[in-house]
N, C-alpha and C positions, 0 to 999 in steps of 0.2 A: 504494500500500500504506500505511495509515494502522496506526496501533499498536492500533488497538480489537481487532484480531484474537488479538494477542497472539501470534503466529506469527512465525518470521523469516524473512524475503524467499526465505532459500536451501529451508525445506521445502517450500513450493509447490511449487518447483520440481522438487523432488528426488523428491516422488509422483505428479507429472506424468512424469517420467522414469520413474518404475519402471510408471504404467499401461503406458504405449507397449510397454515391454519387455513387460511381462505380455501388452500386446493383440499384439506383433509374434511373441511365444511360439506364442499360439495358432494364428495366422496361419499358423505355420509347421507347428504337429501338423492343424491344419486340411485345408491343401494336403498333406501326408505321405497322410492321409486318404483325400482326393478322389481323388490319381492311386494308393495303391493300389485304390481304388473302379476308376477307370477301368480300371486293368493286370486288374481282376479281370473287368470287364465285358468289356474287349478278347477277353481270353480266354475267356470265353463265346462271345461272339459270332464268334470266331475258329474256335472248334470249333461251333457252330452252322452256320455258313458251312461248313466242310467236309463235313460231314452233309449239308447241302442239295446242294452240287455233284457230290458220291457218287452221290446221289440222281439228278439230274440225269443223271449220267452213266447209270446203269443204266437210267434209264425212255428214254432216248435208244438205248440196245443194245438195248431189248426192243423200242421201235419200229423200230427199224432190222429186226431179226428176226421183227415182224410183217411189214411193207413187204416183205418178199422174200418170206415166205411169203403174202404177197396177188399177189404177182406169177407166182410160181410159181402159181399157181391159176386164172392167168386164163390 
């Protein structure tokens, strides 16, 4: 650190400090972000998922109630 700057040795540092905080800030509303992003998709895809196994489920009883009524027929 030479005097041309005319700065003192301590405010470099002291803005270099406060980026960090500022970057670790964002970091933080960032990830707050992401995983309600994620809880929000979970939950889509959570009730999507159940929709389909519903589904599932009934095309399964209506085949099963075809199946007997082919068997009855024959």
């Amino acid at each position: 650190m030479s005097g041309k700057h005319g700065r003192k040795p301590g405010q470099v540092a002291n803005k270099v400090k406060q980026g960090m905080k500022d970057q670790a800030h964002r970091m933080e509303n960032d990830m707050d972000r992401l995983a309600d992003d994620a809880r929000r998709d979970m939950d889509r895809l959570g009730a999507g998922m159940q929709r389909e196994a519903q589904q599932a489920r009934s095309d399964m009883k209506d085949m099963n109630k075809d199946m007997k009524r082919k068997l009855q027929h024959h």
